[in-house]
N, C-alpha and C positions, 0 to 999 in steps of 0.2 A: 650492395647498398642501393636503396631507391636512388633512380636516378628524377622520377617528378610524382608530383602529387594529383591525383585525378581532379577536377573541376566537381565538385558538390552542390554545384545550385542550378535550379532550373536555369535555363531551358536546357544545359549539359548535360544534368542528371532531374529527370522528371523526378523521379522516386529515391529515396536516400534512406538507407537501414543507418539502425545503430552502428549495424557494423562496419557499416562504411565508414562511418566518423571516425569509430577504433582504429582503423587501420591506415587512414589518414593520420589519426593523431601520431600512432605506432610507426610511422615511415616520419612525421616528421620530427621527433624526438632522435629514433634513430640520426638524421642524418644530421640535427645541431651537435649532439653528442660523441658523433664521430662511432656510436657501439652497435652494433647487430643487435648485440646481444651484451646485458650490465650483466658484470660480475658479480656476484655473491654479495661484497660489498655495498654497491651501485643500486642493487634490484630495486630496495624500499623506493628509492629517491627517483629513480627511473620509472617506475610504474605510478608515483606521484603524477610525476610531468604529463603522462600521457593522460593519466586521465583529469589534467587542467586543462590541457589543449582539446581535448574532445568534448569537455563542459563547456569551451570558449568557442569551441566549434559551431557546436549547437547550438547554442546563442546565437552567432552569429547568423547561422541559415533560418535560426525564428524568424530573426530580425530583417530582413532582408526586403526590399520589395524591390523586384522588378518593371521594369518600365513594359507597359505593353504584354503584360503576361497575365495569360486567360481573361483576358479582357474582349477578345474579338477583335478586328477592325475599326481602329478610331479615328472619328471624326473629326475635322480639323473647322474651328472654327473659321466663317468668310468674312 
């Protein structure tokens, strides 16, 4: 089972595929869920979850703005 979930946003990760979201989401459904891998039973509902958490993902990394980032060198008012 994942033991952590990688950092997604700049500056950690300049560049972030879909797939990285999926797999983020995919690690951390696993590890609230306690399953590798949903049973037969489990699959629909499990494969729901992940892909809320990677819709919520990405939202989140839209939304984001970083302090200082690709901005240059700023200038501090005297």
């Amino acid at each position: 089972m994942c033991r952590s979930i990688k950092t997604l946003r700049p500056p950690a990760a300049p560049e972030v595929t879909e797939d990285d979201i999926r797999a983020a989401a995919l690690q951390y459904v696993r590890k609230v869920s306690g399953f590798r891998a949903p049973a037969a039973h489990n699959r629909e509902v499990f494969e729901q979850a992940v892909d809320a958490v990677a819709a919520a993902t990405h939202d989140l990394l839209a939304g984001i703005r970083v302090r200082g980032a690709g901005g240059g060198p700023r200038s501090r008012p005297d």
